[in-house]
LOTIKE-378998 format. One record per residue (C-alpha): residue in three letters; x, y, z. Coordinates in steps of 0.2 Angstrom, whole numbers, plus 5000, padded with zeros to 4 digits. Example, Ala and Ser with C-alpha at 12.3 -4.5 7.8 and 13.67 -1.06 7.14 Angstrom:
REM LOTIKE-378998
ALA506249785039
SER506849955036
REM end
This chain:
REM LOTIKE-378998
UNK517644065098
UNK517643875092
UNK516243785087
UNK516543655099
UNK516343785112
UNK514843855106
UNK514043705101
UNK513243655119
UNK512543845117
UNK511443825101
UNK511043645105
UNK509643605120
UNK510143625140
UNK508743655154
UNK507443765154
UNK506543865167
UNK504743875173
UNK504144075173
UNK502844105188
UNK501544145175
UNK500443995165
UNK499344115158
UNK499344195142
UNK499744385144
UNK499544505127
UNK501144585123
UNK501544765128
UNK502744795113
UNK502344875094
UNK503144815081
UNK504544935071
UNK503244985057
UNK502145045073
UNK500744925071
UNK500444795087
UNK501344625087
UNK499844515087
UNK499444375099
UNK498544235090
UNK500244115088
UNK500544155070
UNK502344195065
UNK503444265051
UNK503744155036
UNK505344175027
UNK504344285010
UNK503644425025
UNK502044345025
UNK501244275041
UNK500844085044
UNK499843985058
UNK500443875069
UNK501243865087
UNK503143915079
UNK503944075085
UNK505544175075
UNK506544255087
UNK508244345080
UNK509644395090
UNK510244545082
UNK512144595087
UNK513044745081
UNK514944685085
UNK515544535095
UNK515444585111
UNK513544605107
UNK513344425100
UNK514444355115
UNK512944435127
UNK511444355117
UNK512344195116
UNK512244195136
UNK510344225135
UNK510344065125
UNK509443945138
UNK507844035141
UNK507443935126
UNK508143795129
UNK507343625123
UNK505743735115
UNK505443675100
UNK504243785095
UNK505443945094
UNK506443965079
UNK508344055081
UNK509144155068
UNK510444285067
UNK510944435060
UNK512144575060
UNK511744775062
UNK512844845051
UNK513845025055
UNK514844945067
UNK517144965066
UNK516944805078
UNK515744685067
UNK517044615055
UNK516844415056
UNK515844455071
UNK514644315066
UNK515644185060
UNK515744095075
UNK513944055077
UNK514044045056
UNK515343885062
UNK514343835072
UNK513143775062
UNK511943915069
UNK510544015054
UNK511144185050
UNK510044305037
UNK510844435028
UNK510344615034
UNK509544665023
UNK508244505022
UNK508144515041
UNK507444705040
UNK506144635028
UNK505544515036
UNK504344505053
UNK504844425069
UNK503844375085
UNK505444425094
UNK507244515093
UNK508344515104
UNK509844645105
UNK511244715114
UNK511444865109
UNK510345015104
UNK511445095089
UNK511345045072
UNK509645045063
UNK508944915075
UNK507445035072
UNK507144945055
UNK506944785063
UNK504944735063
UNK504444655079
UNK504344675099
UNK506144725103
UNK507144665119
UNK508744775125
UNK510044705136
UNK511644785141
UNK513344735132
UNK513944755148
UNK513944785168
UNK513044955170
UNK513245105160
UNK514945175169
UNK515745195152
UNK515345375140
UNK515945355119
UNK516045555117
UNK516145535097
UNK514645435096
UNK512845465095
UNK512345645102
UNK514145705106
UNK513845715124
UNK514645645137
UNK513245505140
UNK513545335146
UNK513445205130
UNK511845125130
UNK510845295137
UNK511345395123
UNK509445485119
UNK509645495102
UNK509745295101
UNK508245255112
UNK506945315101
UNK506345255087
UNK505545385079
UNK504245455091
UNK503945295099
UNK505245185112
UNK506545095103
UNK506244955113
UNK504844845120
UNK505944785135
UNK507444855142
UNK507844725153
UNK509144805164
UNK510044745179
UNK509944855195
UNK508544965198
UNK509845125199
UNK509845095181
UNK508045125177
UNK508445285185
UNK509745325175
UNK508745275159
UNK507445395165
UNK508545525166
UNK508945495146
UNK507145455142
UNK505545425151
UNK504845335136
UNK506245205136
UNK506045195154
UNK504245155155
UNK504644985147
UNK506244955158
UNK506144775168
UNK507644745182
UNK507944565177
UNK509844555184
UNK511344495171
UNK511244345162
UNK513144355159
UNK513244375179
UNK512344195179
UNK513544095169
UNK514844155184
UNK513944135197
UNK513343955191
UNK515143915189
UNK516043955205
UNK516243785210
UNK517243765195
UNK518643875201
UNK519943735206
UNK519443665187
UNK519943815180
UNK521543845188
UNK521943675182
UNK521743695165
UNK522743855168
UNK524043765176
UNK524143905192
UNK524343775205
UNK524843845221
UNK525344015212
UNK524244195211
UNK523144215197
UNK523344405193
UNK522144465181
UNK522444625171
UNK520644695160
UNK520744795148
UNK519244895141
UNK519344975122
UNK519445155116
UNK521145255121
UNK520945275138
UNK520845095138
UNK522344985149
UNK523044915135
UNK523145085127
UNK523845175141
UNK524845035149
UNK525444925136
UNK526944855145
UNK526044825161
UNK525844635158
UNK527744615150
UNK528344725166
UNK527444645178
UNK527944475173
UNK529744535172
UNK529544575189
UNK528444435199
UNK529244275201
UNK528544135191
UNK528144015205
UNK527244125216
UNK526144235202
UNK525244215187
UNK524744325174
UNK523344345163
UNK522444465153
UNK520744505146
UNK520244615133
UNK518844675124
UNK518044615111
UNK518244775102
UNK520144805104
UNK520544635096
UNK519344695082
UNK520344845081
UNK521944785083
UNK521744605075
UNK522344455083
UNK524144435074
UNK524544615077
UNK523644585094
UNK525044435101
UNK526244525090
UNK526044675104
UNK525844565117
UNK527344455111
UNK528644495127
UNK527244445138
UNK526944315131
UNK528644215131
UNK528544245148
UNK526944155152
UNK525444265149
UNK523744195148
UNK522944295136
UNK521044245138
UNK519844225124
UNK518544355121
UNK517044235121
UNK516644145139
UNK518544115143
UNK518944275150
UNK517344235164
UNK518244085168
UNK519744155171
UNK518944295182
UNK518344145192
UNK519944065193
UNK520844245199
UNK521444295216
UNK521644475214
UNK520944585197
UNK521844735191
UNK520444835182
UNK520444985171
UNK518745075170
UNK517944955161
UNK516544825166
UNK517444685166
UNK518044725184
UNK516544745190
UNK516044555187
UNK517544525197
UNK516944615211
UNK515044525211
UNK516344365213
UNK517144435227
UNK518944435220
UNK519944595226
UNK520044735214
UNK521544845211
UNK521344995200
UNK522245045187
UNK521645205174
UNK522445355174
UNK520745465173
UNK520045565156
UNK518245595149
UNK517545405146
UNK517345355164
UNK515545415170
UNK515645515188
UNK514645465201
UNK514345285194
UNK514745135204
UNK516545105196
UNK516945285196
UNK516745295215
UNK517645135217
UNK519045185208
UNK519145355215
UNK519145275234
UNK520145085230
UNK522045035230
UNK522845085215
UNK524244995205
UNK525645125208
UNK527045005200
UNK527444835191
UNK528144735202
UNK527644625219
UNK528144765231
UNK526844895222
UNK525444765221
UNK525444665236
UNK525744855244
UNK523944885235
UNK523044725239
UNK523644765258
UNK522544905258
UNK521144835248
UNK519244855254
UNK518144705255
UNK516844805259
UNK517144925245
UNK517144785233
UNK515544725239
UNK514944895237
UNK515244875219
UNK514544735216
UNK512644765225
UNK512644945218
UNK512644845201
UNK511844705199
UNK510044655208
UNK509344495207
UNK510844375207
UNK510144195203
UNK508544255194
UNK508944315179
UNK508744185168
UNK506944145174
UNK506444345176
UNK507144375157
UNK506044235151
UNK504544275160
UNK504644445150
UNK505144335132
UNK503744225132
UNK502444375138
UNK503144435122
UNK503144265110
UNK501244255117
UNK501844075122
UNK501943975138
UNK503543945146
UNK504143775148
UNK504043695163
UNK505843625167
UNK506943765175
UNK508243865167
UNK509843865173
UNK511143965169
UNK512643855157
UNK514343835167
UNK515743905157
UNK517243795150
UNK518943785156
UNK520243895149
UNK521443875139
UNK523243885147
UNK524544005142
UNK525043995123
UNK526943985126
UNK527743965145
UNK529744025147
UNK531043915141
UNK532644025150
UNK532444085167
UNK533544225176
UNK533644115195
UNK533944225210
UNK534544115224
UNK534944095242
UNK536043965251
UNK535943955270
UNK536743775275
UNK535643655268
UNK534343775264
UNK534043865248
UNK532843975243
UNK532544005223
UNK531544145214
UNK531244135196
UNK531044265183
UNK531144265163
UNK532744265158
UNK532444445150
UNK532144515168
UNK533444695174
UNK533344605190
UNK535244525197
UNK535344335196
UNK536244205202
UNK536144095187
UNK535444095172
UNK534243905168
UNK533643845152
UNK532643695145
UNK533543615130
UNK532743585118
UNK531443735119
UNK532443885124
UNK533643975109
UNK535443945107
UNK535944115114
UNK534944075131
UNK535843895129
UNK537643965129
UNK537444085144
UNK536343945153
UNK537343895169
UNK535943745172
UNK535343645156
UNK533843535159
UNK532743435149
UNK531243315150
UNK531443135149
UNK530043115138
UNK529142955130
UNK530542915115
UNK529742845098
UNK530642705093
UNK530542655076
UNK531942595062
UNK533442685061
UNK532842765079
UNK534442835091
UNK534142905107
UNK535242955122
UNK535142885138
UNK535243005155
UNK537242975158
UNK537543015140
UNK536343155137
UNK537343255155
UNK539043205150
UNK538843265131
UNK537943435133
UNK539243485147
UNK540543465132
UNK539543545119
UNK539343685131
UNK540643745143
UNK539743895150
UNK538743775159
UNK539243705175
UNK537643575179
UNK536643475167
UNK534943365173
UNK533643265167
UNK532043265173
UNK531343105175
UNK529543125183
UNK528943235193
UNK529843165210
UNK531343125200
UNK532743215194
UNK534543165187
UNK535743295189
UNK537843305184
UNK538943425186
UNK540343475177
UNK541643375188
UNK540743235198
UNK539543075195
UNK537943085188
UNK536643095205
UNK534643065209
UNK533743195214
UNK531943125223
UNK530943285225
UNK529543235241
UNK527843355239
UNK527543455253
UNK526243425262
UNK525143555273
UNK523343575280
UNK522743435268
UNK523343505255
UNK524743415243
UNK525943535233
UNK527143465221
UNK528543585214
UNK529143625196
UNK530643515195
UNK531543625185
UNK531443755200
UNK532143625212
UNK533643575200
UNK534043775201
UNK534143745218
UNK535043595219
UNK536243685208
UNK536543825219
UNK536743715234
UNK538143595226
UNK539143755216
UNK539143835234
UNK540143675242
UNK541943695246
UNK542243525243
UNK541443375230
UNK539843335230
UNK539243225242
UNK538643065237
UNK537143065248
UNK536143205257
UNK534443305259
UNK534243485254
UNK532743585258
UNK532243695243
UNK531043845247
UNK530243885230
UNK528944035234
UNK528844005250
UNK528443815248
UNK529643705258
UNK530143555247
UNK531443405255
UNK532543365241
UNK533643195244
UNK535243165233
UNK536143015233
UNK537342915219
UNK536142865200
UNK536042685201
UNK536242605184
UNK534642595179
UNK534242775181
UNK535842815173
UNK535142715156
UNK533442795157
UNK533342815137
UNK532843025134
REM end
């Protein structure tokens, strides 16, 4: 998470007004068991307790998942001057390496663990009960790390199979409730918490998901994000991955470096989120290492803090595991395909257990097994989901800090809080340089689907981009192509022009039969291995008020097909239509003029 991304966070946004002006005395007893006093004195840095109107709040996170669920409970304090933030982390976590040094560059006040359990607070805020969150003096406030409790971690806490976050043995401290507030989002899981501890569910509050918010609030976003992605006309496919070895990226690690292998590249994209915990596992270089295959073919691998929800919003169709992540999918409405293959973590009769066990399943990897599964997909099912999970969607924020200030003994400010839209995602790291083109020519119609160049299926012709794809790819490459570009020039510059550059790299390499330049998006200039160099104008298509523009290079692989299937030379003049993923694109060829044949490269 960069600091430019958090920054906007730890700074002021808008607050909210909580229904209630009126002081109220807070319910909750501090960890050493004495009450939290209501007279508006707060912790001083030595322990000792000072007047005034100030208020020390610490959000308390035991891996990075946990901090990236506070950070999104950031605005209930928005532009209040009177509350002071810190941050700490609960040690005893595998997953809290580096886990605050976001905030840390962020510019954000972090305390040591061992000062922060000396020391007195007027609030702390967590997302997880494990650790010694006990030790922790001050009125405590418990939010999920994530959507429900569907999700049991046999080796922790008791040894049970009980869902993470209702584990018995964490939500006590002592003799007394762990927590002053368990702010939980859907009144099944106060039931549920119950069932675990009637203590802990005497201070439960359904406040809905704060996390769920940020989504919500940025729906209108979605054509922003697929932008920045760079999906135009294509299908975002989404893989999620939980942690733990039942996990999708355990049990399928191929599944995103098979399914791009099999989906063409200009009807699907690809992206994949994963848990904050499996990259702390695995480690981010050993993490694209794993993923590298995938991601030479054009995998968006989503970051782990606010990114991946941008994505979700951008997606047409999620594939989930038994993780939570899908289930923000479904309260976003996007059709859900499962894919886990069973074992002891996924908690029966929870909301994603019966949705898996009654939704489409991804039987294969490629676009025969997953349109096959969105055919049969349930929008009711999915709605299902979604209300059986999360209650008060759009109240959150202002029901979380009602409960807050109750606690800080403070009046609420009176602006609104709204929930922070989340930034754009970043686009793929790396995109294919070599593709394995499939084509069709009926007359002049052509029809081109393209994979990565390391694809099992058949292909007409293999196309690379020189300059980016690697020698060997170069020398089986029956279509080299390259950009135009904007040249540099300086002293002792040299540059080739379009007609030079075509005629050249046909010499250097003789396995290729066509050589182009793309010029701009409408333009292309193309030459093949016997013939004169020819214009390419590529129109957009243009269809229920809606503008398409192709990827030139995908054209040019027509093209190519369409003049290596003639009998005869190339025509000087012509139009060919190009059908690239089912997008009709006119494409009109006539002679280079002499300008376009001296456009410098």
């Amino acid at each position: 998470m960069s600091s430019e991304k958090l920054a906007p966070l730890i700074s002021g946004n808008t607050v909210h007004d909580a229904s209630s002006a009126n002081r109220i005395d807070r319910i909750g007893a501090t960890g050493d068991g004495r009450r939290a006093t209501g007279d508006g004195r707060r912790a001083t840095g030595d322990g000792r307790r000072a007047t005034g109107d100030g208020r020390d709040v610490l959000f308390a996170a035991r891996s990075a998942s946990a901090l990236y669920r506070l950070l999104d409970v950031l605005p209930v304090f928005a532009g209040d001057d009177r509350v002071s933030r810190s941050y700490a982390l609960v040690p005893g976590s595998d997953f809290g390496i580096d886990a605050l040094s976001s905030v840390e560059r962020a510019g954000a006040r972090t305390v040591s663990w061992d000062e922060a359990s000396r020391r007195s607070y007027d609030l702390v805020l967590a997302a997880s009960p494990k650790g010694d969150i006990g030790l922790l003096r001050g009125p405590r406030v418990l939010l999920p790390h994530g959507a429900g409790f569907g999700k049991s971690v046999p080796e922790e806490g008791s040894g049970v199979a009980t869902a993470s976050g209702l584990d018995p043995m964490y939500l006590l401290s002592g003799d007394r409730a762990l927590a002053s507030v368990h702010a939980l989002a859907h009144p099944s899981q106060v039931t549920r918490l119950a069932a675990a501890s009637e203590q802990a569910a005497a201070r439960a509050r359904v406040v809905g998901d704060p996390t769920l918010e940020r989504m919500l609030a940025s729906r209108s976003l979605r054509e922003r994000y697929r932008a920045a992605l760079g999906t135009g006309a294509r299908k975002l496919v989404v893989l999620t991955s939980t942690w733990g070895p039942e996990s999708l990226l355990r049990r399928r690690p191929f599944l995103a470096a098979d399914l791009l292998a099999s989906l063409a590249y200009d009807a699907y994209q690809v992206a994949l989120v994963v848990h904050p915990n499996e990259r702390a596992r695995t480690g981010a270089f050993d993490l694209s290492e794993q993923l590298s295959p995938a991601l030479d073919a054009g995998l968006v691998l989503a970051g782990a803090y606010e990114e991946w929800a941008s994505v979700l919003v951008a997606a047409d169709v999620v594939i989930t595991d038994h993780g939570s992540t899908g289930v923000y999918a479904a309260a976003l409405g996007c059709p859900l395909v499962g894919a886990y293959d069973g074992g002891g973590e996924l908690i029966p009769g929870t909301p994603m257990a019966e949705f898996l066990a009654q939704g489409p399943r991804l039987r294969g990897a490629d676009s025969g097994a997953l349109e096959e599964a969105l055919a049969s997909s349930d929008p009711g099912a999915v709605r299902a989901l979604a209300q059986s999970s999360f209650a008060e969607q759009g109240h959150a924020l202002k029901l979380l800090r009602e409960e807050v200030y109750r606690l800080l003994d403070l009046v609420p400010p009176a602006a609104p809080v709204d929930a922070r839209v989340l930034p754009a995602p970043l686009p793929a790291q790396r995109v294919p340089a070599a593709f394995a083109v499939r084509a069709r020519v009926e007359g002049l119609q052509v029809a081109v689907e393209r994979l990565p160049a390391h694809t099992s299926r058949t292909a007409h012709h293999l196309a690379a981009a020189y300059g980016w794809a690697g020698e060997r790819h170069l020398q089986s490459a029956a279509l080299l192509y390259r950009n135009a570009g904007q040249p540099a020039v300086g002293s002792h510059s040299m540059f080739w022009t379009a007609a030079g550059w075509t005629a050249g790299v046909l010499e250097d390499y003789p396995g290729c039969r066509t050589a182009a330049v793309i010029v701009s998006p409408s333009l292309c200039l193309v030459r093949r291995r016997t013939g004169a160099l020819l214009a390419v104008r590529i129109a957009p298509c243009q269809d229920d008020g809606r503008v398409t523009y192709a990827d030139p290079a995908a054209v040019l692989s027509a093209v190519h097909a369409w003049l290596g299937n003639l009998t005869g030379p190339a025509p000087l003049s012509g139009a060919v239509t190009c059908s690239v993923a089912g997008v009709l694109f006119r494409a009109e060829i006539s002679a280079a003029t002499g300008a376009q044949a001296a456009v410098v490269l």
